[in-house]
C-alpha positions in Angstrom: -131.5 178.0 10.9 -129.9 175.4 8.7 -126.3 176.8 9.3 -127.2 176.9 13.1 -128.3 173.8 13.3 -125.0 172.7 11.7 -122.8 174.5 13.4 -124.0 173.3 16.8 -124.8 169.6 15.7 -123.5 168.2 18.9 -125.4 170.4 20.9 -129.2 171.3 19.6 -132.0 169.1 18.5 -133.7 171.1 15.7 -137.6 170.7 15.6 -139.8 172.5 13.2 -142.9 172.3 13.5 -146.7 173.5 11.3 -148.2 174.9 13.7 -151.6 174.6 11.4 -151.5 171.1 12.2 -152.2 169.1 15.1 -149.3 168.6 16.9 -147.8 172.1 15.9 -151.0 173.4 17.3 -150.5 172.0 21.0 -146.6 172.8 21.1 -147.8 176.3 20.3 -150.1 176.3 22.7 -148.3 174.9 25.6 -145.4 176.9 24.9 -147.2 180.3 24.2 -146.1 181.1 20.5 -148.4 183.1 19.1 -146.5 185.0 16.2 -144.5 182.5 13.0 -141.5 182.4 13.1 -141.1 181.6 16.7 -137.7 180.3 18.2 -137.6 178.7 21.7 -134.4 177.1 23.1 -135.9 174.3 26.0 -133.8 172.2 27.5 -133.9 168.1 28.3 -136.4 169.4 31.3 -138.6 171.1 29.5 -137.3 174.4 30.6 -137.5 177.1 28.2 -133.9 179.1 27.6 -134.5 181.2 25.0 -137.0 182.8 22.7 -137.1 184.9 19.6 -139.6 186.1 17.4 -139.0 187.1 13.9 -136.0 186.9 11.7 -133.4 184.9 13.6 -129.7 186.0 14.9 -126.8 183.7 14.5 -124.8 185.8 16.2 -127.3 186.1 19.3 -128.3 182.2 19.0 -124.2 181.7 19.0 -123.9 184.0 22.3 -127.3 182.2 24.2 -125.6 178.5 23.3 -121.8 179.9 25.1 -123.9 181.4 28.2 -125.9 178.0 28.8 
């Protein structure tokens, strides 16, 4: 996630969150995660784009951010 995160500085706002504590707890909640690691791509409307579960994809991630 790191090099993602780097790569596409101009574009993504990285949040990680705990979802053992409070707040982690209700953005897991509202956003139906229910496995760890969880990725969701939501836009600046609240819309989510993209989700994966499990080990993450650079590749794939790379190919969701040139389709959006």
């Amino acid at each position: 996630m790191d090099g993602i995160e780097s790569e596409h500085e101009d574009e993504l706002i990285v949040i990680r969150l705990n979802i053992q504590e409070p707040v982690g707890k209700a953005v897991a909640e509202r956003f139906d995660f229910r496995y760890t690691p969880t990725f969701v791509f939501i836009d600046a409307a609240g819309n989510e784009l993209w989700r994966q579960v499990g080990a993450i994809d650079p590749q794939a991630v790379n190919r969701s951010l040139e389709g959006q």
